[in-house]
MIKE-580725 format. One record per residue (C-alpha): residue in three letters; z, y, x. Coordinates in steps of 0.001 Angstrom, whole numbers, plus 500000, padded with zeros to 6 digits. Each point is the difference from the previous one (the first is absolute). Example, Ala and Ser with C-alpha at 12.3 -4.5 7.8 and 13.67 -1.06 7.14 Angstrom:
BEGIN
- ala|507800|495500|512300;
- ser|499340|503440|501370;
// end
This chain:
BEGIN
- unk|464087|504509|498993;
- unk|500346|500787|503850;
- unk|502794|502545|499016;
- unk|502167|497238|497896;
- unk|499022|497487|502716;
- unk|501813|502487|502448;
- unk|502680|500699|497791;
- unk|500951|496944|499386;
- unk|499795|499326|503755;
- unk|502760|502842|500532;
- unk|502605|498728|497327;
- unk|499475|496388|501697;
- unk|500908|501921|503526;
- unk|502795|502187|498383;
- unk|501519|497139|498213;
- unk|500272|498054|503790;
- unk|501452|502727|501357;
- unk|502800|499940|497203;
- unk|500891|496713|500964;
- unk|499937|500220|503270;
- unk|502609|502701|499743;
- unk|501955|498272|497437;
- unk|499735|496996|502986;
- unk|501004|502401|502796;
- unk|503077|500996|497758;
- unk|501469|496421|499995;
- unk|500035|499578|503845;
- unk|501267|503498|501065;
- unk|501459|503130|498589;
- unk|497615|502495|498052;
- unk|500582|502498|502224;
- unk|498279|498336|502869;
- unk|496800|499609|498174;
- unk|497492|502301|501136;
- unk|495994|499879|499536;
- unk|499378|499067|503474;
- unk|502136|496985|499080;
- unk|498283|499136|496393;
- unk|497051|500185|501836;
- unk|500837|497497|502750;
- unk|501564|497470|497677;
- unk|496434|500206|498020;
- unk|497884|499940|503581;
- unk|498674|503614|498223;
- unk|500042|503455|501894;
- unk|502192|502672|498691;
- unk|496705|501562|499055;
- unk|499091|497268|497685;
- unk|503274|500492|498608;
- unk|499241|504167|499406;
- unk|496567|498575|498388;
- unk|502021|498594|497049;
- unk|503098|502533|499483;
- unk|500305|503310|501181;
- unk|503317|500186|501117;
- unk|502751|497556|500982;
- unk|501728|501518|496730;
- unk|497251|498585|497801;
- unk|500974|496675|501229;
- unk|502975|499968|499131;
- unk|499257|501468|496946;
- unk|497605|496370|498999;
- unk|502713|498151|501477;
- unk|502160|501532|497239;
- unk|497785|499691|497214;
- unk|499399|495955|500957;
- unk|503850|499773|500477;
- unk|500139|501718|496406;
- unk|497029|497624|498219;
- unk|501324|496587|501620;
- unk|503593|500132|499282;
- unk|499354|502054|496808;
- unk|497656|497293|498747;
- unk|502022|497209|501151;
- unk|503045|501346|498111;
- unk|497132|500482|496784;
- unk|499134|497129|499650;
- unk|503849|498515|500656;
- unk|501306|501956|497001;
- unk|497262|498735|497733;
- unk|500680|496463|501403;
- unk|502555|499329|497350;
- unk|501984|501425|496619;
- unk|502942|499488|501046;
- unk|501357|502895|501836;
- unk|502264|498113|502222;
- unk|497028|497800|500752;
- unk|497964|503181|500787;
- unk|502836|501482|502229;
- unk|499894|496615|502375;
- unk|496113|500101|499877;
- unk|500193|503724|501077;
- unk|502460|499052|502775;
- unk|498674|496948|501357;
- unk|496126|502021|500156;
- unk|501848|502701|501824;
- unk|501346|497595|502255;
- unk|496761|498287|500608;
- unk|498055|503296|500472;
- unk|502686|500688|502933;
- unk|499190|496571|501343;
- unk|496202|500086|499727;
- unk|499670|503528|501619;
- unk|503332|500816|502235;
- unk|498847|502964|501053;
- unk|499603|501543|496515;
- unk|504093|500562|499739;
- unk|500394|501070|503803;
- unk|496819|502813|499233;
- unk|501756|501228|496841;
- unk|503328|500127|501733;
- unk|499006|501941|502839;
- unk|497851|502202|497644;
- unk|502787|500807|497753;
- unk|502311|500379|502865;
- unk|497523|503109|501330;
- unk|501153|503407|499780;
- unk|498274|503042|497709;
- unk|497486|498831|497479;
- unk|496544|498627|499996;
- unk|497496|498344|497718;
- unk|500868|496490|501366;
- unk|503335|500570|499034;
- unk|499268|500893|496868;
- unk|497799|497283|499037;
- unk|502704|497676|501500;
- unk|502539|501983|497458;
- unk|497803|499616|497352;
- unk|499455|495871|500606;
- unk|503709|500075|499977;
- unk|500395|501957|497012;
- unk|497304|497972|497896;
- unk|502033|496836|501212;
- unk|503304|500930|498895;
- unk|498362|501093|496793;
- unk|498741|496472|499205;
- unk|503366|498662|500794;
- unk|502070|502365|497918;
- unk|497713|499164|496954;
- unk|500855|496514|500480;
- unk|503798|500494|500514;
- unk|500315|501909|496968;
- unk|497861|497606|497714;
- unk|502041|497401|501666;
- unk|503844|501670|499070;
- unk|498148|501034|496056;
- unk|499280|495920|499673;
- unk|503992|499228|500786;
- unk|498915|498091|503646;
- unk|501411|502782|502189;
- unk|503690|501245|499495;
- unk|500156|503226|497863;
- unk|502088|501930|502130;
- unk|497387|499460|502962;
- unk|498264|503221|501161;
- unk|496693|499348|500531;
- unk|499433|502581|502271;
- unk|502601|498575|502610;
- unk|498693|496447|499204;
- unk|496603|500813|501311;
- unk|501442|501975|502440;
- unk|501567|496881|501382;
- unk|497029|497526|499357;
- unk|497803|502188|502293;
- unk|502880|500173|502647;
- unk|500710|496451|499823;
- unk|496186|498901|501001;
- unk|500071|503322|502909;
- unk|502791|498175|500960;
- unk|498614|496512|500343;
- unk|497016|501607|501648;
- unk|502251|501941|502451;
- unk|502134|496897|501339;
- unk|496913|498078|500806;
- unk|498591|503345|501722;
- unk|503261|499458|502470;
- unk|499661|496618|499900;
- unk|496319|499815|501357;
- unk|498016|498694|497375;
- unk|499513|499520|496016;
- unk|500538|496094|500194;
- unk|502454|499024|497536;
- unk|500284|503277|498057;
- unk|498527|498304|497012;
- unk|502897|497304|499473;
- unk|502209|502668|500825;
- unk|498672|502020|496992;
- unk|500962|497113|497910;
- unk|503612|500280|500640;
- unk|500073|504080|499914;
- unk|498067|500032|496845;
- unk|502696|497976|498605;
- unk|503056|502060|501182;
- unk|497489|502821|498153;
- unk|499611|498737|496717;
- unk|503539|498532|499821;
- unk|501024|503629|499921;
- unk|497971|501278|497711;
- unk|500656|497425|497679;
- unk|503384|500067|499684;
- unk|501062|497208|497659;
- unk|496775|500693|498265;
- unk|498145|496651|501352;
// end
């Protein structure tokens, strides 16, 4: 019982140091976060930190993996939200959208990650969340141009190509801009330009 006790006690700390990360990210670059500075914005010791995760790597590496769970849930349970596929597409957008609101320094940590030279396992769990994602979104696309709602002559792999774009996009301007606030009526307006392409005379 002690033993669960403590291991519950660990995930607790491990999880808190994910989000304090995922905190750090949205108010400076990922490069400058070190674990002397994880552990002052959680009034820890960089020891305390060590007692949790190994290496600074293994951070990263949970980081990833809560990146991957949260938006890959949140676009889940958007897709299932409706069965109409151009009512799942906007559901899948706006929760991307939101996810980038709620937790700013999710896109700027997967940015910076992908942006990193050679190969590690954080960038390929990052690939893989990226991969998974476009996979739910080309299954919708093409169920969406079989039922006669998207134009036949639309290629679904450029389409999704261009839906993920068009939210890095949105997420990118209000990087340079200083904050997230109206990104979400913005999304509106983009989403439209989006499906009005897709659909062609279709709608």
């Amino acid at each position: 019982m002690e033993t669960a006790r403590v291991r519950r006690s660990s995930e607790f700390r491990q999880a808190e140091i994910v989000q304090a990360v995922v905190a750090l990210a949205a108010e400076c670059s990922p490069a400058d976060i070190t674990t002397a500075r994880i552990a002052g914005a959680m009034a820890l010791t960089q020891g305390a930190i060590f007692r949790h995760f190994p290496t600074k790597e293994a951070i990263w590496l949970a980081v990833a993996e809560w990146i991957e769970e949260t938006l890959l849930g949140a676009i889940e349970e958007a897709s299932l939200s409706s069965g109409a596929p151009l009512e799942q597409l906007q559901a899948m957008f706006r929760a991307h959208v939101g996810f980038a609101v709620a937790y700013p320094g999710a896109p700027r940590l997967i940015f910076h990650e992908l942006q990193q030279p050679g190969d590690s396992a954080v960038k390929r769990r990052i690939r893989g969340l990226l991969g998974s994602y476009r996979g739910t979104l080309l299954q919708i696309l093409k169920g969406a141009r079989e039922r006669g709602v998207v134009a036949h002559e639309v290629d679904v792999e450029h389409a999704a190509t261009l839906f993920i774009g068009a939210i890095q996009g949105l997420v990118m301007q209000s990087m340079l801009a200083g904050g997230m606030r109206g990104v979400e009526e913005s999304a509106q307006g983009v989403f439209g330009v989006f499906l009005s392409g897709i659909a062609g005379g279709q709608r």
